[in-house]
py3Dmol code that shows the C-alpha trace and the ligand (Angstrom):
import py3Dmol

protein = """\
ATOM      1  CA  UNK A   1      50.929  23.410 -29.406  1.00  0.00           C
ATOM      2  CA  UNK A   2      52.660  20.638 -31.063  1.00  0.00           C
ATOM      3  CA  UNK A   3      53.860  21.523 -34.752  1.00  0.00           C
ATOM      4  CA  UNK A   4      55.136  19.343 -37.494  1.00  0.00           C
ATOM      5  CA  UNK A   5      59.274  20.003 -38.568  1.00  0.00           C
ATOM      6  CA  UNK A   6      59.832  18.519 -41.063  1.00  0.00           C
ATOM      7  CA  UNK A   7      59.924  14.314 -40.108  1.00  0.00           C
ATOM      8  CA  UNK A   8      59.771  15.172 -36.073  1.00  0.00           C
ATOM      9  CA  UNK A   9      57.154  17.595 -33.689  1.00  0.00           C
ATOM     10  CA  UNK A  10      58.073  20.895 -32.326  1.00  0.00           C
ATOM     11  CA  UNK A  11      56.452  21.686 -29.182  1.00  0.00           C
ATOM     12  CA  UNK A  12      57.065  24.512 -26.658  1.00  0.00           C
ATOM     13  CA  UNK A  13      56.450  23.286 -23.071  1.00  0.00           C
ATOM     14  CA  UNK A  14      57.047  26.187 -20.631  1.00  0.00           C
ATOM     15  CA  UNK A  15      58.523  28.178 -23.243  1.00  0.00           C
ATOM     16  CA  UNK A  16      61.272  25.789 -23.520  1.00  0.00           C
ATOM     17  CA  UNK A  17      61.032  24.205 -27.569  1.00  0.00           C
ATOM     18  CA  UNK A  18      61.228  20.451 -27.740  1.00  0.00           C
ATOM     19  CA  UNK A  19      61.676  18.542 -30.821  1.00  0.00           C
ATOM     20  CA  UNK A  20      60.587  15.225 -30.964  1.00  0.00           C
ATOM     21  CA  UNK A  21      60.230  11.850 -33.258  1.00  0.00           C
ATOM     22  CA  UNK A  22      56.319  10.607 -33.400  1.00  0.00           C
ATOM     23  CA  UNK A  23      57.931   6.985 -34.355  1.00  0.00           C
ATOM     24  CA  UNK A  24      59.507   6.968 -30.977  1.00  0.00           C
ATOM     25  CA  UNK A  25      57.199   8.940 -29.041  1.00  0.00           C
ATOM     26  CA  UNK A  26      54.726   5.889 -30.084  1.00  0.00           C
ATOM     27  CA  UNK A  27      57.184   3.435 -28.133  1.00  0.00           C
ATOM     28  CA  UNK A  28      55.334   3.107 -24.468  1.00  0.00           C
ATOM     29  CA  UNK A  29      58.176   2.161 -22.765  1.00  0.00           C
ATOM     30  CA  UNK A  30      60.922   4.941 -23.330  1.00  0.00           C
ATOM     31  CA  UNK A  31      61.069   8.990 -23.829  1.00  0.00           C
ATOM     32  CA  UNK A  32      63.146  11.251 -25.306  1.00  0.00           C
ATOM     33  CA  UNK A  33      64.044  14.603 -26.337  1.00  0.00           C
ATOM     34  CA  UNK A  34      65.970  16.948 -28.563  1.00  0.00           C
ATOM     35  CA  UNK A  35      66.472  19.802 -27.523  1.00  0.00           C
ATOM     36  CA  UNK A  36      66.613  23.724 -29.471  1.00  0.00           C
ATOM     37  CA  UNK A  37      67.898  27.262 -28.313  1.00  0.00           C
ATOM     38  CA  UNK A  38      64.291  28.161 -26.743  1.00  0.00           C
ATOM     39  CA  UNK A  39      63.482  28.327 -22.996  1.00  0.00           C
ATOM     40  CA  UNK A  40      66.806  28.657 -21.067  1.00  0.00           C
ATOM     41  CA  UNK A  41      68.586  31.135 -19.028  1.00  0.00           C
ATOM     42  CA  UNK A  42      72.013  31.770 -20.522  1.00  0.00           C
ATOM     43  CA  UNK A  43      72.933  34.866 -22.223  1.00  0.00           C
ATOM     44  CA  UNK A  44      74.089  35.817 -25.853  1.00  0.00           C
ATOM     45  CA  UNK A  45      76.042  34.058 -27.313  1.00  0.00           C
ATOM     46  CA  UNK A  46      74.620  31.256 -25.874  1.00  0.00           C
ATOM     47  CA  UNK A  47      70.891  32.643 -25.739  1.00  0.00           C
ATOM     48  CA  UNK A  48      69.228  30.703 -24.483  1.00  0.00           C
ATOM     49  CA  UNK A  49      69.098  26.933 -23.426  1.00  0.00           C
ATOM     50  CA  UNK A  50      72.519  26.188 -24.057  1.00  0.00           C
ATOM     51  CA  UNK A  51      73.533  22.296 -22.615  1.00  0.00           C
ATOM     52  CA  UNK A  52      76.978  21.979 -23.579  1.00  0.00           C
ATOM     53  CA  UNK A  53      79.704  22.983 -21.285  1.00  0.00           C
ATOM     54  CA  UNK A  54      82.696  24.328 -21.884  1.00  0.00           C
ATOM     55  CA  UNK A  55      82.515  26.542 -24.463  1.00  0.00           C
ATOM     56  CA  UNK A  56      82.427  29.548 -22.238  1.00  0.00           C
ATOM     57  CA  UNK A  57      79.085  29.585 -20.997  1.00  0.00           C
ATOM     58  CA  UNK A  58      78.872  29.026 -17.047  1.00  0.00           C
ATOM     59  CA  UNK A  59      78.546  25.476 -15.570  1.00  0.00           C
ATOM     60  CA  UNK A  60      76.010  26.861 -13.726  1.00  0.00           C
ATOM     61  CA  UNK A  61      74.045  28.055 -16.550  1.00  0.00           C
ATOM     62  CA  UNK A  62      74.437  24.854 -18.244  1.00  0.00           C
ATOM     63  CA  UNK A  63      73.156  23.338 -15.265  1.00  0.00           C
ATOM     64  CA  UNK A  64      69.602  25.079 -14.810  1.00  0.00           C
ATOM     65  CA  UNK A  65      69.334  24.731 -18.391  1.00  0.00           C
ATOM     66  CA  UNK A  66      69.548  21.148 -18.005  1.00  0.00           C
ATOM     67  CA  UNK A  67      67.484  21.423 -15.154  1.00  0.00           C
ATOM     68  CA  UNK A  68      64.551  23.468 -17.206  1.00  0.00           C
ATOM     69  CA  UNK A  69      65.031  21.446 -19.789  1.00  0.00           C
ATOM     70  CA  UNK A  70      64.424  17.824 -18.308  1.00  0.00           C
ATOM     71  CA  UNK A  71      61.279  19.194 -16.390  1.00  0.00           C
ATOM     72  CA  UNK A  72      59.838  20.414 -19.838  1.00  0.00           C
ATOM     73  CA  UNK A  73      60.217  16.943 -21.234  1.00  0.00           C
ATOM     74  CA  UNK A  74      59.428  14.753 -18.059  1.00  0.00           C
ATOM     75  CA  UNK A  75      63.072  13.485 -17.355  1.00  0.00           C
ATOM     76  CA  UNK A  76      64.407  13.117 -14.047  1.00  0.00           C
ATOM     77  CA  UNK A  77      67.447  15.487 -14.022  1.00  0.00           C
ATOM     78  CA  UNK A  78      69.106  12.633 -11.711  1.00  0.00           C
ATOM     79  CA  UNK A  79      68.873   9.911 -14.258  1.00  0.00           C
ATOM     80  CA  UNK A  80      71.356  11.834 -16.846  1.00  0.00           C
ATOM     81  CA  UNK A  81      74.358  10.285 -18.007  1.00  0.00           C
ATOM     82  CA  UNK A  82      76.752  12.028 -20.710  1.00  0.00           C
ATOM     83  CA  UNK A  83      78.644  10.836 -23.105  1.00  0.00           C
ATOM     84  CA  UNK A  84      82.415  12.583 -23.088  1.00  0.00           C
ATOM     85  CA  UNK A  85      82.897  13.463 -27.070  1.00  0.00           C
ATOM     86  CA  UNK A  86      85.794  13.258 -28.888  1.00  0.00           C
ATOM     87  CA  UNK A  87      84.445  12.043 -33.059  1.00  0.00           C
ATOM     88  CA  UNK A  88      85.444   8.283 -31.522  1.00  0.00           C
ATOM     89  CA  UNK A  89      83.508   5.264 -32.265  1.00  0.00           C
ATOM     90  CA  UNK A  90      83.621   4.678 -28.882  1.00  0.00           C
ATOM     91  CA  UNK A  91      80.433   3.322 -27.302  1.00  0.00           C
ATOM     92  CA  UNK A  92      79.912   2.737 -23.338  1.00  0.00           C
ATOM     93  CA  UNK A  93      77.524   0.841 -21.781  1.00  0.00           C
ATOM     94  CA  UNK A  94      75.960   2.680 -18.538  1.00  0.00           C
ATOM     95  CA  UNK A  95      74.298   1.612 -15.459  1.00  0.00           C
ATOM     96  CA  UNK A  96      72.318   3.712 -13.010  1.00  0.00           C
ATOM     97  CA  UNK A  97      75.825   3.996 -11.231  1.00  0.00           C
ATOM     98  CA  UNK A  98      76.888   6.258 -13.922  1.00  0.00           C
ATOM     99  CA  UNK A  99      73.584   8.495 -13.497  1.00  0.00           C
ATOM    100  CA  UNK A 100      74.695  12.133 -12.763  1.00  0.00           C
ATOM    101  CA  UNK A 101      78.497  11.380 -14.739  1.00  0.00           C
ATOM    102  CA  UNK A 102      79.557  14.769 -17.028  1.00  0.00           C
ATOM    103  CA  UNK A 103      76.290  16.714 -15.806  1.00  0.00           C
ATOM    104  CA  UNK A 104      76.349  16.951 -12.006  1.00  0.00           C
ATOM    105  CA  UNK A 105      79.575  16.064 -11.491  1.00  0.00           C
ATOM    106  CA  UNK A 106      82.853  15.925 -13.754  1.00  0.00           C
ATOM    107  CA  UNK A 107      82.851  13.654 -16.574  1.00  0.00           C
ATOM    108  CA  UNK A 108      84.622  10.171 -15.825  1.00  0.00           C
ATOM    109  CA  UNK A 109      86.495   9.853 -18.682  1.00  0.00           C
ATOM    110  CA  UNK A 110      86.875  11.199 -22.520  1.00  0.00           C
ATOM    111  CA  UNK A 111      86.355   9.795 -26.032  1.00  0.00           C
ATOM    112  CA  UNK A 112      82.904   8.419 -25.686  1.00  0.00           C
ATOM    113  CA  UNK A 113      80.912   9.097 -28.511  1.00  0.00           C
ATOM    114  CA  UNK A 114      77.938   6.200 -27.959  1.00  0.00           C
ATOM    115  CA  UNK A 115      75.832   5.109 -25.018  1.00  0.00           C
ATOM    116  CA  UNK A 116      73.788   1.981 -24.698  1.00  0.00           C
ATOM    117  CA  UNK A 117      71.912   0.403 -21.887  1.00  0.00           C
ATOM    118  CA  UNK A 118      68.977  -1.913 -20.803  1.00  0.00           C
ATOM    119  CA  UNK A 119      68.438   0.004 -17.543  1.00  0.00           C
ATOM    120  CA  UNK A 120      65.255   1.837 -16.934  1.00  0.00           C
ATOM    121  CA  UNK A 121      66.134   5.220 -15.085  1.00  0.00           C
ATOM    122  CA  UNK A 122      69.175   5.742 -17.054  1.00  0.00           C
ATOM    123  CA  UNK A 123      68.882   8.753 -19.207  1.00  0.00           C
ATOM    124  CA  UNK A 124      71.717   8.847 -22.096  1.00  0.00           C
ATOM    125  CA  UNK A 125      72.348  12.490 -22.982  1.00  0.00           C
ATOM    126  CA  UNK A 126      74.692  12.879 -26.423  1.00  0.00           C
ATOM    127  CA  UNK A 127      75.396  16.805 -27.251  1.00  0.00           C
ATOM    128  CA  UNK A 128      75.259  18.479 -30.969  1.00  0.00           C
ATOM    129  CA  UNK A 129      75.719  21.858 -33.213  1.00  0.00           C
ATOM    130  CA  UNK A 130      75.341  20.271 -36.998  1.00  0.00           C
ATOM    131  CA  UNK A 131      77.184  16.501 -36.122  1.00  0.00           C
ATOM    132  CA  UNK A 132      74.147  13.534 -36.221  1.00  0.00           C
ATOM    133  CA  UNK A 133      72.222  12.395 -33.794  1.00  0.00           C
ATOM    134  CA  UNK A 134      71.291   8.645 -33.947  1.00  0.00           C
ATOM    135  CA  UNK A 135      68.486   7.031 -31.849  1.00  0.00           C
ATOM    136  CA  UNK A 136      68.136   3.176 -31.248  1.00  0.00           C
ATOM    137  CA  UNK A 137      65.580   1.068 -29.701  1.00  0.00           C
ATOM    138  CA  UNK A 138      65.481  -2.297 -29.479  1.00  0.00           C
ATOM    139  CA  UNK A 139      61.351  -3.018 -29.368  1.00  0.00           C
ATOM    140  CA  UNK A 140      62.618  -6.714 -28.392  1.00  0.00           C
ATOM    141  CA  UNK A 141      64.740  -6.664 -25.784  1.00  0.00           C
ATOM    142  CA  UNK A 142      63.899  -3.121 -24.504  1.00  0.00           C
ATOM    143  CA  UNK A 143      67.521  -1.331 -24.591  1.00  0.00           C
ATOM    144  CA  UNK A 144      68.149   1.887 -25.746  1.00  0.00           C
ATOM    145  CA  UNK A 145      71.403   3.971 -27.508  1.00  0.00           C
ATOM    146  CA  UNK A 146      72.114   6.920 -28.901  1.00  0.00           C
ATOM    147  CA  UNK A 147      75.306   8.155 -30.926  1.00  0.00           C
ATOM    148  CA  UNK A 148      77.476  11.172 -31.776  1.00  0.00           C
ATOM    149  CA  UNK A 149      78.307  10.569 -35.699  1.00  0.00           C
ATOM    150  CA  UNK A 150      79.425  13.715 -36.952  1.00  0.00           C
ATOM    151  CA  UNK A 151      81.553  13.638 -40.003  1.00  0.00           C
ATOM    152  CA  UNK A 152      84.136  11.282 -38.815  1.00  0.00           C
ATOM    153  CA  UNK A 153      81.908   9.004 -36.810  1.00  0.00           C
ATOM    154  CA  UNK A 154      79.610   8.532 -39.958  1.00  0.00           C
ATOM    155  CA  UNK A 155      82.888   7.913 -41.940  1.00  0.00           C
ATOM    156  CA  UNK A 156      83.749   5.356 -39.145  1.00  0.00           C
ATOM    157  CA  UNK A 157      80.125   4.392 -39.491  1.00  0.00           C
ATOM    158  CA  UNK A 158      79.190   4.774 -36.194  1.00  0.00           C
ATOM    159  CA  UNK A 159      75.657   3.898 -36.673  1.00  0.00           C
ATOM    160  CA  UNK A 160      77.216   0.241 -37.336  1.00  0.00           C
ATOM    161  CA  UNK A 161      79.204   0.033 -34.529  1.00  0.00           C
ATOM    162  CA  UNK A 162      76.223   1.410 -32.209  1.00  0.00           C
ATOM    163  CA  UNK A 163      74.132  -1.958 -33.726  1.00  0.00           C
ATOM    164  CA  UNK A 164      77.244  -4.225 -32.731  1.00  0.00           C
ATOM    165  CA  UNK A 165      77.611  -3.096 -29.510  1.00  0.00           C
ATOM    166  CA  UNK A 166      74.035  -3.975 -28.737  1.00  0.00           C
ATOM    167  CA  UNK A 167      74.390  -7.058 -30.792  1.00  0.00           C
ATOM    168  CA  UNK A 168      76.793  -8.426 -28.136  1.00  0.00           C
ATOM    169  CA  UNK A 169      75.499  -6.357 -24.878  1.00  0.00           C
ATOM    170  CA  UNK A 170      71.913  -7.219 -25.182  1.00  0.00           C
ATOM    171  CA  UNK A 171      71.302  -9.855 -28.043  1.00  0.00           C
ATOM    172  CA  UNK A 172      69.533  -7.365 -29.819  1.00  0.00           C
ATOM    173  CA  UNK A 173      68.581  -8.754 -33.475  1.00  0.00           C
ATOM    174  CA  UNK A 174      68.660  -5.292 -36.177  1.00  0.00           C
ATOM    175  CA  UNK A 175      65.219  -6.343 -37.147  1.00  0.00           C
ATOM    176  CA  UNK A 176      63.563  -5.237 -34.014  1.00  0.00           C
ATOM    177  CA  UNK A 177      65.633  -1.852 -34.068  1.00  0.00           C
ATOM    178  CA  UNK A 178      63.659   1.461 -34.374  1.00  0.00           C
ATOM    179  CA  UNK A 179      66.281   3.878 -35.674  1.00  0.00           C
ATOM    180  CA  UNK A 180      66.320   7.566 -35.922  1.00  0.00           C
ATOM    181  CA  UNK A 181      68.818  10.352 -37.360  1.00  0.00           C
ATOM    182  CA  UNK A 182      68.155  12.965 -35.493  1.00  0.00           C
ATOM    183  CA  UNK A 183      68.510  16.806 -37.007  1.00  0.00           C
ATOM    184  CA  UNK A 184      72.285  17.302 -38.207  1.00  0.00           C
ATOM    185  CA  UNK A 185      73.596  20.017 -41.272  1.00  0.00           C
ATOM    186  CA  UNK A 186      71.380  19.101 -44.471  1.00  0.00           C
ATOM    187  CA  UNK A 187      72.806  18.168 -47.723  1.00  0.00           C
ATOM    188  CA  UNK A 188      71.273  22.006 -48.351  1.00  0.00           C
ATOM    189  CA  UNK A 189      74.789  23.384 -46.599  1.00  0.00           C
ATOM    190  CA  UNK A 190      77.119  20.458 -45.838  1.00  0.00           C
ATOM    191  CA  UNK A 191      79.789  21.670 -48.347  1.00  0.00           C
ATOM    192  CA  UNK A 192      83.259  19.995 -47.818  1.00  0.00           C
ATOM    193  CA  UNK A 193      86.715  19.663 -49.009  1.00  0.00           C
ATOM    194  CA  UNK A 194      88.575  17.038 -51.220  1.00  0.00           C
ATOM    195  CA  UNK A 195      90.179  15.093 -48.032  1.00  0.00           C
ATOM    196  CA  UNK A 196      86.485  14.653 -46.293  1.00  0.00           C
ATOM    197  CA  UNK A 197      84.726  13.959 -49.405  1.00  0.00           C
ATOM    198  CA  UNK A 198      87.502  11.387 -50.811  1.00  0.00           C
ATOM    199  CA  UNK A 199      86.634   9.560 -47.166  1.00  0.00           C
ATOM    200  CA  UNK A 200      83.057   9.328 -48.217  1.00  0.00           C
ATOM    201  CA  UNK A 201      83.856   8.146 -51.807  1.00  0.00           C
ATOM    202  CA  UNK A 202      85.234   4.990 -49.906  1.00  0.00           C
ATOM    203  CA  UNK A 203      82.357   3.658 -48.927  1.00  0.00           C
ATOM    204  CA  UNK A 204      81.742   2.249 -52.019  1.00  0.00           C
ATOM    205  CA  UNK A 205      79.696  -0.435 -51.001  1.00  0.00           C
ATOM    206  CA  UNK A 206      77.102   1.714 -49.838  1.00  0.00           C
ATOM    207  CA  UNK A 207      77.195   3.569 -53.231  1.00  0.00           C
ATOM    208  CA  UNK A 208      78.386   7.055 -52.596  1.00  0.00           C
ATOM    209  CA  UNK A 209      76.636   8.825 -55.880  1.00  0.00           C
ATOM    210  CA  UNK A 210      73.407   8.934 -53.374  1.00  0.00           C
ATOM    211  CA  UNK A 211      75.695  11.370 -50.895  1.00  0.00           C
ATOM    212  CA  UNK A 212      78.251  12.703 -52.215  1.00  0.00           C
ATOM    213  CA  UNK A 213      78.264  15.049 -54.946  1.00  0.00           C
ATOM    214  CA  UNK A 214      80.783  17.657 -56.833  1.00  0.00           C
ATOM    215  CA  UNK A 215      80.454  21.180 -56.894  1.00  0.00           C
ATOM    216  CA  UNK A 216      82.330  23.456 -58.567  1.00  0.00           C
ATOM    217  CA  UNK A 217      86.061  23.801 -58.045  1.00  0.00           C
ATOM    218  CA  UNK A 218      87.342  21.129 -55.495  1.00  0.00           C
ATOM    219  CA  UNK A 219      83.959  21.458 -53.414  1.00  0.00           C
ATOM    220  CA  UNK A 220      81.651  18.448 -52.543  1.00  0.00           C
ATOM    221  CA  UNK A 221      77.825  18.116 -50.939  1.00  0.00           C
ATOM    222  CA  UNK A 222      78.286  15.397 -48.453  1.00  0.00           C
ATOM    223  CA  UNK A 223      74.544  14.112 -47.370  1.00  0.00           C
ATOM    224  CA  UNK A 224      74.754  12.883 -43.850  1.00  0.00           C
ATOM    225  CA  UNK A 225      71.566  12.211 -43.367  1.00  0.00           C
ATOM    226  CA  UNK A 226      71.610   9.341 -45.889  1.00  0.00           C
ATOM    227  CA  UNK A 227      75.059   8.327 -45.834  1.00  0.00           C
ATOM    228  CA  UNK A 228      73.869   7.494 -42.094  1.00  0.00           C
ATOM    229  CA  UNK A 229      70.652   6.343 -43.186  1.00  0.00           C
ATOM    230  CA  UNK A 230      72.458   3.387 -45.548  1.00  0.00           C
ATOM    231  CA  UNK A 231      75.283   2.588 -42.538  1.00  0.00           C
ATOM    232  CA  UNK A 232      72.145   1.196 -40.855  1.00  0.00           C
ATOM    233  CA  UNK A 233      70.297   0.051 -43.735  1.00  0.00           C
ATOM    234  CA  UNK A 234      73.714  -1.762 -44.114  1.00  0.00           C
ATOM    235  CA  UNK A 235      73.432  -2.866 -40.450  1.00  0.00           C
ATOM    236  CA  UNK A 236      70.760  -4.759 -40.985  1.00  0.00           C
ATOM    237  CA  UNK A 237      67.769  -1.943 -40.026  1.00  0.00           C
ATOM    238  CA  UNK A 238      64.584  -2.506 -42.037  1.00  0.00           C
ATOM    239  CA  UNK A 239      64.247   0.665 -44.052  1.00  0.00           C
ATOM    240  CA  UNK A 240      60.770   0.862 -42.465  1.00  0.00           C
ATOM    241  CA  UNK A 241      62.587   1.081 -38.932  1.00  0.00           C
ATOM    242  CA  UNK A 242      64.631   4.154 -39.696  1.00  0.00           C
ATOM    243  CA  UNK A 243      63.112   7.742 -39.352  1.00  0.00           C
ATOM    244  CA  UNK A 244      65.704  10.483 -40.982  1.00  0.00           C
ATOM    245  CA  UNK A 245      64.570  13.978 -39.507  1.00  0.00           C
ATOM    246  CA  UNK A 246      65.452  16.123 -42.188  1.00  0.00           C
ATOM    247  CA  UNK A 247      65.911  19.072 -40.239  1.00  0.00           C
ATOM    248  CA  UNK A 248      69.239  21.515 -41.022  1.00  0.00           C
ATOM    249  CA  UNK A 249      70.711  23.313 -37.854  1.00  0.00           C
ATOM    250  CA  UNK A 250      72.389  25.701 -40.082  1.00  0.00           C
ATOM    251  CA  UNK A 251      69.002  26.014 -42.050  1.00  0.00           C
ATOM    252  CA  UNK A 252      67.003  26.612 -38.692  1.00  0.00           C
ATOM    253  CA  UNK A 253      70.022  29.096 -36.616  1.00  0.00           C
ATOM    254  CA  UNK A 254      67.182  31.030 -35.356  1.00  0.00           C
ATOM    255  CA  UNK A 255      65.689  28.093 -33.258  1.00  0.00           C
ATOM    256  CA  UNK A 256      68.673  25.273 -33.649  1.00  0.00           C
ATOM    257  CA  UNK A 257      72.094  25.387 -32.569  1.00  0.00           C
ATOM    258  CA  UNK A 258      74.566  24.905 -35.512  1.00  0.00           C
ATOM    259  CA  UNK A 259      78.696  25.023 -35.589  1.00  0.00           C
ATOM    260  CA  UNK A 260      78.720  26.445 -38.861  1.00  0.00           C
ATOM    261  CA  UNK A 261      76.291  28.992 -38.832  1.00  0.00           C
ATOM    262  CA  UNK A 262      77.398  30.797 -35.420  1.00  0.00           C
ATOM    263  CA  UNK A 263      81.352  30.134 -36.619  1.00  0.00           C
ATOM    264  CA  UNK A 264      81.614  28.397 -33.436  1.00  0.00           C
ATOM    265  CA  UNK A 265      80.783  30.642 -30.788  1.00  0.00           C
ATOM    266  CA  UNK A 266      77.821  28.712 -29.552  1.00  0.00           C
ATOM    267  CA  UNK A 267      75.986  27.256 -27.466  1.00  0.00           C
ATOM    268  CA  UNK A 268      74.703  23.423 -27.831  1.00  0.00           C
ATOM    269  CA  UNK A 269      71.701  21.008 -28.213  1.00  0.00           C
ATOM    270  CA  UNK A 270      71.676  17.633 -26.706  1.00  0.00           C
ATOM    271  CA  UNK A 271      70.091  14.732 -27.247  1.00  0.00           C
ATOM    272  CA  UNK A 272      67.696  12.445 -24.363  1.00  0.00           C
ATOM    273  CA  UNK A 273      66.964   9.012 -24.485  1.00  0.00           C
ATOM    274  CA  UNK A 274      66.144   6.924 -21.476  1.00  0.00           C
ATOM    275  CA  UNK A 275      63.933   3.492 -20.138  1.00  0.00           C
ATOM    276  CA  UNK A 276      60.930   4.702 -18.297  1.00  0.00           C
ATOM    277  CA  UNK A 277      61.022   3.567 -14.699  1.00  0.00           C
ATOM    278  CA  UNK A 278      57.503   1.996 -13.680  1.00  0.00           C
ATOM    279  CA  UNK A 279      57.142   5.035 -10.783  1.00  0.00           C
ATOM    280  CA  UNK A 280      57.346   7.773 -13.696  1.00  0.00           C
TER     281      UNK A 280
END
"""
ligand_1 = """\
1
ZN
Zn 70.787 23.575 -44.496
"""
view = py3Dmol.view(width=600, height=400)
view.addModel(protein, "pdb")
view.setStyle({"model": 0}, {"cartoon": {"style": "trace"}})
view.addModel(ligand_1, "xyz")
view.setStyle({"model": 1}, {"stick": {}})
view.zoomTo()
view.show()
């Protein structure tokens, strides 16, 4: 059964919940995934499809998880590449020879916050608990990314840098970008301090009144969802292009994984994007 949440489709598949974009599930030549709590075998606090290691959860668990998970959503558990997060701006291009790097065998490196590639049979796999998730395809030129942009990646406007990269990778053009922001903490519970909210009020040409706003005492509302939203507006993204989920980890505990709501003892969502190889 495939249900609407709010801009993307829920589905269980095997017991194991998959959310999902209909703008990008309508592009024939990729497939991706997001994934929730549901359908894995790890045990509280990480009940139960927990795909981030290293937060005390065993690799092992982490690993049929990711297993489970990819058969749900018709990935090939061999084509996953990881990103190695560390709130950098740092975006990698990967090759098949990277499939398999930070899942089935250690991570090659840190501070990777962005993949891109052109390669079919590549899957890029980007991990999250409230930070956002950003999806690009370039219709033209048929390559893929997808971006870590929590707070201080969508301060560094990640979402630009992501639409540089593939500027000078693959001679992608911003117009033929589909864009998604996948779900990430909602301006519903994003409260912040003065030092994280005077870093949004820089970003004055993308006029911060629409993001940021001032509670009471030295509080702000920080709205990722559009602040990330303008970055690629700003990046040249046809508004038309750019899908914002509008779905709240912290609003949705029960089902989503979210940083704030579990006080950090958690488990962790990730993020699937990859080419489809003609065989699939
Ligand atoms: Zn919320």
């Amino acid at each position: 059964m495939v249900a609407p949440m709010g801009n993307m489709e829920y589905e269980e598949i095997h017991s194991v919940g998959i959310l999902r974009f209909p703008a990008l599930s309508s592009v024939p030549f990729i497939r991706h995934a997001f994934s929730t709590r549901k359908g894995g075998v790890s045990q509280e606090p990480f009940s139960s499809m927990n795909l981030n290691f290293g937060r005390g959860d065993s690799d092992e668990n982490v690993r049929q998880n990711f297993r489970i998970f990819c058969d749900a959503a018709s990935i090939s558990p061999e084509s996953l590449t990881a990103s190695a997060q560390t709130h950098s701006t740092v975006v990698r291009r990967v090759t098949k020879a990277d499939r398999g790097n930070g899942i089935w065998r250690p991570k090659d490196r840190s501070g990777v916050d962005g993949l891109i590639t052109n390669e079919a049979g590549v899957t890029l796999v980007t991990y999250y608990a409230d930070c956002t998730p950003l999806f690009f395809v370039d219709l033209k030129n048929r390559a893929i990314g997808l971006a870590h942009s929590g707070w201080r990646g969508t301060a560094a406007r990640m979402g630009a840098v992501m639409v540089e990269r593939m500027k000078e990778e693959f001679g992608t053009d911003p117009q033929d970008i589909l864009a998604a922001v996948g779900p990430a903490i909602g301006p519903c519970c994003y409260e912040v301090d003065e030092p994280v909210a005077r870093e949004f009020a820089k970003m004055e040409d993308l006029k911060p009144d629409a993001f940021l706003q001032k509670k009471t005492g030295e509080k702000y509302i920080v709205n990722l969802w559009e602040v990330n939203r303008r970055i690629l507006l700003s990046a040249g993204i046809p508004a038309e292009s750019i899908v914002v989920a509008e779905i709240c980890p912290q609003c949705n505990s029960g089902l989503l994984w979210s940083h704030r709501a579990t006080g950090g003892v958690r488990g962790g969502m990730a993020a699937m994007l990859c080419i489809k190889e003609e065989e699939l």
